[in-house]
Structure formats: C-alpha cells, structure tokens
N, C-alpha and C positions, 0 to 999 in steps of 0.2 A: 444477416451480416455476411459478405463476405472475407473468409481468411481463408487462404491457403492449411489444407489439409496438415498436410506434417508440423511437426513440432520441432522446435528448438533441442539438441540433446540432452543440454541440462534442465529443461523442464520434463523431458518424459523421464530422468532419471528422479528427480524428485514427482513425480506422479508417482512413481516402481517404489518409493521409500514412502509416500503415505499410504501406498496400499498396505504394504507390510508390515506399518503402523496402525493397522485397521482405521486409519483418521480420514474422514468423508468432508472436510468441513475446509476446502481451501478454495485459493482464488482460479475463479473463471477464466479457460482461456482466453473470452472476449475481454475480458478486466487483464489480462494476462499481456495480451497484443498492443493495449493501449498503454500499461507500465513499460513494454520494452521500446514502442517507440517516445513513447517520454524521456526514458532513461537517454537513449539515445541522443539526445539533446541537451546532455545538464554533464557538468562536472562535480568538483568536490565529493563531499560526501552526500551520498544520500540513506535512507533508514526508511525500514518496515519496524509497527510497533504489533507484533502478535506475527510470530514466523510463522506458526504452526509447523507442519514439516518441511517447509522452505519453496513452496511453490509459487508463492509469489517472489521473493526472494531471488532463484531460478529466473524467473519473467526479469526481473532489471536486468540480472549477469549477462542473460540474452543480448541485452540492447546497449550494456554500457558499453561504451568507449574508453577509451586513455588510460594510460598505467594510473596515473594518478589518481584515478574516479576510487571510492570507496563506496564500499555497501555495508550500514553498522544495522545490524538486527536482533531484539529481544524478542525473546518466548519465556514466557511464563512457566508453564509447561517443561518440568526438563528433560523428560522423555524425550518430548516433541522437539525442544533444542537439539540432543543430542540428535535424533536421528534426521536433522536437517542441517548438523553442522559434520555430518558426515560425508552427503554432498558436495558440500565447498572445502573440505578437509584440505586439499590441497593449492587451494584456491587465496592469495591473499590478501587478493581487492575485497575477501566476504568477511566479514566475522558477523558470527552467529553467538548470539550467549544467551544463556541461561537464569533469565533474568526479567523484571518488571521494566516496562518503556521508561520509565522515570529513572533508571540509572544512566540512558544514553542521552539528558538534559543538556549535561556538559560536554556533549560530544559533537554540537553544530556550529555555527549556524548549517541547517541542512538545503540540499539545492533541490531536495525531492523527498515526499514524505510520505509513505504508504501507507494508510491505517484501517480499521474497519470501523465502520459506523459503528456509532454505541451510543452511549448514555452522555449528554450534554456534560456534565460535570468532569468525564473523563477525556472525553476528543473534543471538545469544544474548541471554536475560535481562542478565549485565552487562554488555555491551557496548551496551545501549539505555536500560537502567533511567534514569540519571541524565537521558536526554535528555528526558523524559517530566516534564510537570507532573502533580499531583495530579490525581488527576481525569481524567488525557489517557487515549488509546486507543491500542493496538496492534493493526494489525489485520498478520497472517502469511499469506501468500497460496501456493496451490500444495500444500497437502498432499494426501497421499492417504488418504480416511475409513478409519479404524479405531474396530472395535466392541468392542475388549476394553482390559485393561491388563494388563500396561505395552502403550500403543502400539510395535508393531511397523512394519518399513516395511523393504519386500526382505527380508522374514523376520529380522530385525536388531531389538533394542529401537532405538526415536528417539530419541536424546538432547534432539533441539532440542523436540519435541512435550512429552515428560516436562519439561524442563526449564522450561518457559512454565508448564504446566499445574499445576505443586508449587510455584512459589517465593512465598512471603510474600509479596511487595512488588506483588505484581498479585492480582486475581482474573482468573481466566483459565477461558473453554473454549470447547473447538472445536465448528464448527458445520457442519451440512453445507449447502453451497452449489449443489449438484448431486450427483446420485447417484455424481461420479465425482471428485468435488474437496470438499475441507472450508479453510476457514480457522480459524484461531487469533483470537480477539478478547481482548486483556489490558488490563487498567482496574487504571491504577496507584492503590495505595490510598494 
C-alpha cells in the first residue's frame, strides 16, 4: 500500500500516549488513513466504540472537517480513557468517556461509526443498524482477508463478516487494508 511516510501530529501524539500506556493493541495506520479520509467526508457526529488509547480516535480528528463535526467515543477501560482523553483535553470536537459503547445509544443518529470486530451479538447488523443515519458509514476493523464464500475465519463460517455483507439495510463490502487485515465498510441505505 502506499501512504506517505509521516504521520498526522495528533496520531503520533496518541501513538507517544499508548506507548506510555504500555497498550499494543490499536488501530492500523493503513485502518488509520482510510478513517481519516472517511471522516473527511461526513458531518454530524460520528463515534469509535472501544477508544482504547485514542488512536483511532486521533485518525478521524485528522480528517475531520467543520466546526460542527463531532467525535463521541467510549472506552471501557478507564485507564485507557483517561490517557486518551488527554490527547483531545483541549480539543472540543472530541469527547472521550469512560464508559461502555451502549451509553453513546442516544447520542446519534451517527454519520460514521468506528468499531472492532467481535462477537455477532455485540457489533452485529442490529445492534448498530438504528444508530446510523442514512447515508452514515460503518466502518469494521480487525478482520482477517478471506477470498471465497461464505467467509471463513479459524476454518468456521463468520457470522459477523456474512451478516454485514447480506443484510438489506447496508451496502457493504470488505476491503483489504494490508495483505494481512481487511475492514468491513457498510453504507446504510
């Protein structure tokens, strides 16, 4: 893939703050480039659900536009909140809280929605669908490329992969981000 060498400053300040957090487990520059040019494109509010130390988070601030644009993001984690809402401390397009994705329900409809793959029951198609405005974006982070169907994954069909990629209410399809990770992008129709 190419990208350009350097980084955005508010992502390598939030890279400097999970280092210091000893936390290894965030988003992909390549997952990183493709959030900020998304962002780049959407208004309203948009939401990460899992901050961790705000590197993904960092990746939209990049790309957004407009006074108006908001960025609403829960961490579980409040370690991990606070030292990613240290970052945006002076920032008021970001809020960062300390909190499970299920408190920022009432805070959409969203025009952009960051999340990590997981377990069908938690990211699932319904469990997101209503929070999405027309038009908004899902983007699914963490899978691993599959070239056939049904997507497989640990030799298993994916439920979560199949379930994004078939349901009416999105166009959806994955994409590859690097030779060894794909995202999910879903555009609710």
């Amino acid at each position: 893939m190419s990208a350009p060498p350097d980084l955005p400053e508010i992502v390598t300040r939030a890279f400097d703050v999970s280092r210091q957090a000893g936390y290894v487990s965030f988003c992909r520059n390549e997952t990183g480039r493709l959030l900020a040019t998304l962002a780049a494109t959407r208004e309203g509010t948009m939401a990460e659900f899992g901050t961790g130390c705000g590197v993904g988070t960092a990746w939209l601030r990049s790309g957004m536009r407009g006074p108006k644009t908001m960025i609403l993001t829960a961490e579980l984690n409040a370690s991990l909140a606070n030292a990613a809402a240290k970052i945006f401390e002076d920032d008021p397009q970001v809020d960062v809280r300390a909190a499970d994705w299920a408190t920022l329900r009432d805070k959409g409809p969203f025009s952009l929605l960051f999340l990590d793959s997981g377990q069908p029951d938690q990211v699932g198609v319904d469990q997101i669908s209503d929070l999405m405005e027309p038009g908004g974006v899902v983007v699914l982070d963490d899978f691993t490329p599959c070239e056939q169907w049904p997507p497989l994954s640990y030799g298993r069909v994916d439920p979560l992969r199949e379930q994004w990629l078939l349901d009416e209410r999105f166009t959806a399809v994955e994409v590859l981000v690097a030779a060894d990770t794909s995202v999910i992008l879903a555009t609710k129709r």
